[in-house]
C-alpha positions in Angstrom: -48.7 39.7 11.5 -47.4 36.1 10.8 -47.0 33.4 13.0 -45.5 30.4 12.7 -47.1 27.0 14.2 -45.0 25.4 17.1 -45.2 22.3 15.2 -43.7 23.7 12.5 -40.8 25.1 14.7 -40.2 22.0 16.5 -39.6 19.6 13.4 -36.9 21.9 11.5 -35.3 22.4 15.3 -35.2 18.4 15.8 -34.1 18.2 11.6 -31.3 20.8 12.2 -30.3 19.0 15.5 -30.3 15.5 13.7 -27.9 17.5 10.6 -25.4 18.8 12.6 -25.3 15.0 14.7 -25.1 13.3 11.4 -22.3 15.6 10.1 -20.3 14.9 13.4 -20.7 11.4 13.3 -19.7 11.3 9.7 -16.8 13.3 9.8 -15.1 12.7 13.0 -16.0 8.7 13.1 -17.3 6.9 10.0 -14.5 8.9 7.6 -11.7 8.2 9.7 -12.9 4.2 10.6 -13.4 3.6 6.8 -9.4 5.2 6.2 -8.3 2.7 8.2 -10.2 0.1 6.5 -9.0 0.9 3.0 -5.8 1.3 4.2 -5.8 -2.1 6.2 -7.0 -3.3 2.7 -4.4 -1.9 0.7 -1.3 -2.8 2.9 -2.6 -6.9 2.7 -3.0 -5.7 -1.5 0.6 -4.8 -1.3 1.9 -7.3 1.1 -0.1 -10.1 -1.0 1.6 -9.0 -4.0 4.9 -9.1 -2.6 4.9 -12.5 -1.1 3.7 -13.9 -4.9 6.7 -13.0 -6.5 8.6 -14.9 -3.5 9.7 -18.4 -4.2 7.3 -20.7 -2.3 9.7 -23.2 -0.9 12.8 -22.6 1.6 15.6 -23.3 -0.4 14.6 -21.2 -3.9 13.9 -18.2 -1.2 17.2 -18.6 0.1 18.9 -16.5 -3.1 17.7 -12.9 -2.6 16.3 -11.9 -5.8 14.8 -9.0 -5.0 13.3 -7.3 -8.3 12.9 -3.9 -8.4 8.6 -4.8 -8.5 9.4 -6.2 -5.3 11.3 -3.5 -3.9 8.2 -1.2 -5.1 5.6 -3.0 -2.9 8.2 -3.1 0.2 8.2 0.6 0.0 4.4 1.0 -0.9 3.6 -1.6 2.4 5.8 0.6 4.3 3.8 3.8 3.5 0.6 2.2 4.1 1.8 0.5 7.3 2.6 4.4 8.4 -0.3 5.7 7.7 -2.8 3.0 9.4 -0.3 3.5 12.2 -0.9 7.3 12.0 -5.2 6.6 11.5 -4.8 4.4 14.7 -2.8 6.5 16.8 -4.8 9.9 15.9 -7.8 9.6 14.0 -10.2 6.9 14.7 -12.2 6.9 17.5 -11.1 6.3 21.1 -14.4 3.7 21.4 -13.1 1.9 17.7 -9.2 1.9 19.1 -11.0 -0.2 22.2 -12.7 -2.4 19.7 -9.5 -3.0 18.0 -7.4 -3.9 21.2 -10.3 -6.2 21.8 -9.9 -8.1 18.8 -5.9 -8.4 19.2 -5.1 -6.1 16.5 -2.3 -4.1 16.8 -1.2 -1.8 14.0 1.7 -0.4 16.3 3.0 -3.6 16.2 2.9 -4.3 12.8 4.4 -1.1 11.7 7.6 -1.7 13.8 7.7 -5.2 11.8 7.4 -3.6 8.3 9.2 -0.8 8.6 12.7 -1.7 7.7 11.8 -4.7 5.7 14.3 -3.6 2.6 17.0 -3.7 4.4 16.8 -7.5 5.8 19.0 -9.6 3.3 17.1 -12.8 3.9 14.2 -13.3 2.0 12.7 -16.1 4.4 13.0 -13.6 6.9 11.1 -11.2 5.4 8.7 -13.8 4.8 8.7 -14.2 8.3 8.0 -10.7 9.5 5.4 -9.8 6.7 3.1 -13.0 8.0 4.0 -11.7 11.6 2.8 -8.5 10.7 -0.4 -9.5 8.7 -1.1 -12.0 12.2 -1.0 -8.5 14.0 -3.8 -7.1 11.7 -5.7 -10.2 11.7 -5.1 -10.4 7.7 -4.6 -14.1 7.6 -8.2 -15.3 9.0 -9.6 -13.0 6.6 -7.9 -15.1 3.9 -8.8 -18.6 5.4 -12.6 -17.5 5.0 -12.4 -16.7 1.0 
């Protein structure tokens, strides 16, 4: 007959414990709090983008010439603002959504701001919601450290 030593027993219980912990904590927090992030990332990518082919000054902004590279990035910042706003509202973790709301940051928020962004004639306006929207995300301080 074979018998195994407690010992032995014990350790691949605690390993097997420690997997399946690891696998939950993976999968239901770290992979959805790192979406967001990349998202978060790629919105300001798209957003940044967009307000470079702006005019810098007032009155050159004033004549909407929208190109259609523009119009590209409005639609891709739209997307991504829908899907962090999605990530927030379903995926992350309740104890990272309290983190957030901590930190003033409030993707709900921004998304009502980008969402119809295409259909505002005046680019200074636009101007005005996009750096509205990024102050919601906390985007700009990121940008002051560089």
């Amino acid at each position: 007959m074979f018998f195994l030593d407690p010992s032995l027993l014990i350790a691949a219980g605690a390993s097997f414990v420690a997997g399946v912990l690891g696998y939950i904590i993976a999968r239901l927090w770290i992979k959805p709090i790192v979406r967001y992030n990349i998202t978060k990332r790629r919105l300001d990518s798209d957003l940044t983008s967009y307000l470079d082919l702006m005019p810098a000054n007032p009155s050159a902004a004033k004549v909407d010439n929208d190109s259609s590279t523009g119009q590209t990035y409005l639609r891709s910042a739209r997307k991504h603002a829908m899907d962090l706003l999605s990530l927030y509202t379903t995926e992350i973790p309740y104890w990272y959504r309290l983190l957030l709301d901590s930190r003033q940051e409030s993707p709900t928020q921004a998304s009502g701001l980008l969402t119809n962004l295409t259909k505002i004639g005046n680019p200074q306006q636009r101007r005005s919601r996009i750096e509205a929207a990024r102050n919601q995300l906390k985007l700009n301080e990121k940008k002051a450290t560089r």
